[in-house]
PLY file of the C-alpha trace (Angstrom):
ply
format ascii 1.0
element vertex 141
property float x
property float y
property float z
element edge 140
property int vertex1
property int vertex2
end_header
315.29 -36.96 121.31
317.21 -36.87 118.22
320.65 -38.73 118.16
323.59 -36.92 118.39
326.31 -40.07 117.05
327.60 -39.26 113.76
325.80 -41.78 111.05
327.77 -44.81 110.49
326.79 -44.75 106.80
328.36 -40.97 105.97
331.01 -42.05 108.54
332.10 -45.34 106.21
331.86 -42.70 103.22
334.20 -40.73 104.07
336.49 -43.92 105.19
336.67 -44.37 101.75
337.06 -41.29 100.14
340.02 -40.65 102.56
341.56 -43.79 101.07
343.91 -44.67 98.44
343.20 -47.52 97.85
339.70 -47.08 96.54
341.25 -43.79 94.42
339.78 -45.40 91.20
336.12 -45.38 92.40
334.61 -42.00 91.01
331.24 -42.34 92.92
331.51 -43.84 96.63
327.97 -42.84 97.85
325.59 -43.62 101.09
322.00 -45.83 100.26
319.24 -43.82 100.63
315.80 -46.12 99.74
313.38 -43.19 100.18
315.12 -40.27 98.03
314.83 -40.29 94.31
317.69 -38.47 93.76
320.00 -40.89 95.78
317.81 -43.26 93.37
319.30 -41.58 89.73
322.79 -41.06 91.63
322.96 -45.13 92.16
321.73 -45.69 89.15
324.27 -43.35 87.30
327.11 -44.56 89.36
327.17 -48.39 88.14
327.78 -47.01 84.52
331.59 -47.45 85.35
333.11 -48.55 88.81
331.25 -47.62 92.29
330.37 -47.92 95.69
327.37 -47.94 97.76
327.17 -48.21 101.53
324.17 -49.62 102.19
321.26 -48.98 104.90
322.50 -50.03 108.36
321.06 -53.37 109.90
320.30 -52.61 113.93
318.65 -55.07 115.79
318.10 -54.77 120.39
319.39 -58.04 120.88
318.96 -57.88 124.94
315.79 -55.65 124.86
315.70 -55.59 128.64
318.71 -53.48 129.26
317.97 -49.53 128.86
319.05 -47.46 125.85
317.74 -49.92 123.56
321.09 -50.83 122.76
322.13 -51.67 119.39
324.48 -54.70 119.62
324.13 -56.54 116.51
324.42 -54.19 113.73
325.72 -55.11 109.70
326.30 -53.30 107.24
327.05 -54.13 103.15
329.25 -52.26 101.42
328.30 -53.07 97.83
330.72 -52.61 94.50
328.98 -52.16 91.44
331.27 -52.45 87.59
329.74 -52.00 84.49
332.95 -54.21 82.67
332.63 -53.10 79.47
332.75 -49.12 80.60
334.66 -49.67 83.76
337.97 -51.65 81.93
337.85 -49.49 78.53
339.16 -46.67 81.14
341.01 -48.92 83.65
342.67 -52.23 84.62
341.11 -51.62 88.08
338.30 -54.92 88.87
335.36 -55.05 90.91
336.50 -57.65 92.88
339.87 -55.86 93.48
338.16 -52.86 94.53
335.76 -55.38 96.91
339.02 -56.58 98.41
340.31 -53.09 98.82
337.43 -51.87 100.50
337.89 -55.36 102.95
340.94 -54.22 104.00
340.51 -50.23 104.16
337.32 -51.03 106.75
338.51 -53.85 109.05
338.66 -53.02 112.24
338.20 -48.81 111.78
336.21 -47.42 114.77
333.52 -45.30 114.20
333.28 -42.17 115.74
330.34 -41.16 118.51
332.08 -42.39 121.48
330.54 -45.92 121.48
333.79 -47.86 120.77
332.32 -49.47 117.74
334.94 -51.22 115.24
334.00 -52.27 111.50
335.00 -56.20 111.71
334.95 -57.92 107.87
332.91 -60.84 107.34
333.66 -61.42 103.86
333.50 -60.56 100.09
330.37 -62.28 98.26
329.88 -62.05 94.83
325.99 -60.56 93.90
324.19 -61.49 90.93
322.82 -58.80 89.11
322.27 -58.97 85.62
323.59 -55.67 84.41
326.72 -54.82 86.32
329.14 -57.16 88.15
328.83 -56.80 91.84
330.29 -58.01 95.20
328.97 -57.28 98.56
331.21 -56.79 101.29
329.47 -57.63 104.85
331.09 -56.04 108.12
329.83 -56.75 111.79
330.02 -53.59 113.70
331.00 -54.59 116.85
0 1
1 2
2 3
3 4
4 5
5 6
6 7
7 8
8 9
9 10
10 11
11 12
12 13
13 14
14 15
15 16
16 17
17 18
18 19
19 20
20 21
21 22
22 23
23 24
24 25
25 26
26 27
27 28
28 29
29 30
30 31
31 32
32 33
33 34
34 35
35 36
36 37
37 38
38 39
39 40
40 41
41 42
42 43
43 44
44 45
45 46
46 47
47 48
48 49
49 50
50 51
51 52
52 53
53 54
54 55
55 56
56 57
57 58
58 59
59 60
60 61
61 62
62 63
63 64
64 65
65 66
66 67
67 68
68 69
69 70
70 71
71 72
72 73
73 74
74 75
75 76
76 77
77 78
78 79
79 80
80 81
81 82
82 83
83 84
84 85
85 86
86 87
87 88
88 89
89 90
90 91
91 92
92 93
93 94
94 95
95 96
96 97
97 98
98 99
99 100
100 101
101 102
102 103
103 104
104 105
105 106
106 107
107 108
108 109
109 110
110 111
111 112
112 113
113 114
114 115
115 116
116 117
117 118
118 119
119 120
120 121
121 122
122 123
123 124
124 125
125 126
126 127
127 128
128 129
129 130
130 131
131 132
132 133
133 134
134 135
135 136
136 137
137 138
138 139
139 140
């Protein structure tokens, strides 16, 4: 039986396109590991300043209640900036964007009538050789 809940990936998405804080990120997109295209679009979005909600962590932490319920669930929300592109067009950082993103998600509730609220466990900085990138790790909760 297919579920009904919105997905908490699109749903984080659109968090951030509604918000203007995160107005300078062009490309604000939703991880998708098995679709090439999703692939290209990641790819094409770290020539400047973007954002890419990764795949959803969901672990059954009390497998003997019925459902399975999800209780411990994470997800990343992960800035990409290629500097030298990203600051020949705008003043706007990575990092700053990371901490905007913090702040725009903390304690949102997703939708789907579960009560779940986006709860910010921090900003950490990625290494990744080609673009500078920052992770930012929320407990849904």
């Amino acid at each position: 039986m297919p579920n009904s809940s919105p997905d908490p990936q699109e749903q984080i998405v659109e968090m951030l396109k509604d918000n203007d804080s995160v107005a300078a990120v062009d490309n604000i997109i939703a991880e998708d590991r098995q679709d090439l295209v999703n692939k290209i679009t990641s790819d094409l979005a770290k020539l400047g300043l973007s954002i890419v909600v990764q795949t959803l962590d969901e672990k059954v932490t009390h497998p003997n209640k019925p459902g399975p319920v999800y209780d411990d669930c994470t997800v990343s929300v992960v800035v990409y900036e290629n500097v030298l592109i990203n600051r020949s067009k705008t003043d706007t950082t990575c990092r700053q964007i990371a901490k905007a993103v913090s702040a725009a998600l903390h304690q949102q509730r997703l939708d789907g009538g579960t009560g779940k609220m986006l709860l910010s466990k921090g900003i950490f900085y990625q290494q990744d050789s080609k673009v500078l990138t920052y992770a930012v790790d929320f407990q849904i909760s």
